[in-house]
Structures are given as C-alpha cells and as structure tokens.
N, C-alpha and C positions, 0 to 999 in steps of 0.2 A: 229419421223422418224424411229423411232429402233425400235419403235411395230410394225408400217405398215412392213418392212422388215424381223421381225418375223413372224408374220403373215401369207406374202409371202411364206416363207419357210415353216410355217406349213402347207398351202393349196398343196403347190407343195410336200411333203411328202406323207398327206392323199390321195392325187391323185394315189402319185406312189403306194402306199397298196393298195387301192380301184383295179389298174389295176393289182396287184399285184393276189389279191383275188378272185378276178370274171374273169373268163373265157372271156366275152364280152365285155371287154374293154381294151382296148390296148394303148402303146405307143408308138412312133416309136421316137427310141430317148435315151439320156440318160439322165442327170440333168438338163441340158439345155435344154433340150425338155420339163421339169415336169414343169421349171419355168416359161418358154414360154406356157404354158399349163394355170399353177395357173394364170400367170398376162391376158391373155387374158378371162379366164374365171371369173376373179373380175372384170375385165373390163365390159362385158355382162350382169352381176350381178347389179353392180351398174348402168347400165344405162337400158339397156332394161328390168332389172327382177325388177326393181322399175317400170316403167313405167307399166307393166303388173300385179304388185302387187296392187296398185295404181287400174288401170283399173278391176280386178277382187275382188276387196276387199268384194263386199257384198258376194259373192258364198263363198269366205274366210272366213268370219263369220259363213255361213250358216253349214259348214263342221268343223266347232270349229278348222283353223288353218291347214286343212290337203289337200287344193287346194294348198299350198304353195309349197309342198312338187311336186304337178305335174309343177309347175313353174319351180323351179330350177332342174327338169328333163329334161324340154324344154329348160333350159339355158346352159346343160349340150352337149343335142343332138345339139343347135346351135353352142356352143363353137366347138363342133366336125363336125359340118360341114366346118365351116371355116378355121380348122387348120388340114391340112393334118399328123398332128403327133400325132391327138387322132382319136380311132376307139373306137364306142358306136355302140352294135350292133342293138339294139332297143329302142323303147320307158320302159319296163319291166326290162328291164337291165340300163338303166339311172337313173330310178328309185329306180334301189336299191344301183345303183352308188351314188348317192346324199345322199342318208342315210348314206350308209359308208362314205362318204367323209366329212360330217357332224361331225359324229360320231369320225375321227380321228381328223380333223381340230381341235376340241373342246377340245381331251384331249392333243393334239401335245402346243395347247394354252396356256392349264392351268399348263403344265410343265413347257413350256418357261417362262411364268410372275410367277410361283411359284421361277425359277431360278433367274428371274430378281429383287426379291425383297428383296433376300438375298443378293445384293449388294450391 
C-alpha cells in the first residue's frame, strides 16, 4: 500500500514539472488538483490504455514499442478531457507531455525506493 501511494505522489509530481515545463499544459489547481490529476490518469491507464495496448499490440511490435508512446498521449488528452483541471493543448504537446511525465515518474521512483530501502 506505501508503494502504490508513493507512486501516486510521484505521477502527481512528474505531472506538476511536465505542466510546470511546457507551455501547453496546464493546471488549474494546486496539490490537490495534481493528485486528482495522477489518480484519474492511473485510473485511464489502467483500464482503458491496457485495453487499447492489448487492441494495438501487433502495430506496437511493428514500430519496435513506440505506438505506446501515442497511447498514453491519447490517455493523456482523454484524462484532460474529462477533468476540467488539466488543459492539453494538443495531440504534439501530449506527446511530449507523456515523455516528460515518464521521464519524472521514473526518476521521482527510483529516489523514493532508493529512500525506502535504507529503512
């Protein structure tokens, strides 16, 4: 339960740098907006971006792993539709939104369980 809620906290981090750094994505909000943000966007993740990973798997192969990458763009721009506290201003900016958010989550991760295993 204490990874999933690190976790948590690193997506809704990477999120807020991601909107932090790119001009085309915005918050409307403040912590609690980022968290409401990360949990509805693991939520998306988990259910609809497997169902559509799942569904596009062979094109995912064919592109050695980098159709994944326009998935969780799309699960980027859906999260932002449905939550009037993220603004994604296009499909080009999702996209590089999902890298960077990638790219934080991953190292926001490897701090927290670096931190957690010195206990």
């Amino acid at each position: 339960m204490r990874k999933f809620l690190w976790t948590w906290l690193a997506i809704a981090i990477a999120i807020g740098l991601t909107a932090w750094l790119l001009p085309g994505v915005k918050v409307n909000g403040g912590f609690f907006a980022l968290l409401l943000i990360a949990a509805v966007f693991g939520l998306v993740n988990a259910v609809i971006g497997r169902i559509l990973k799942l569904l596009t798997l062979p094109l995912t192969l064919m592109t050695l792993g980098l159709f994944s990458l326009v998935i969780n763009a799309l699960m980027l721009l859906l999260t932002a539709w449905w939550l009037d506290r993220l603004d994604v201003d296009g499909f080009l900016t999702a996209l590089a939104a999902t890298l960077l958010i990638s790219l934080f989550s991953t190292i926001a991760q490897m701090i927290v369980l670096r931190g957690n295993r010195r206990n």
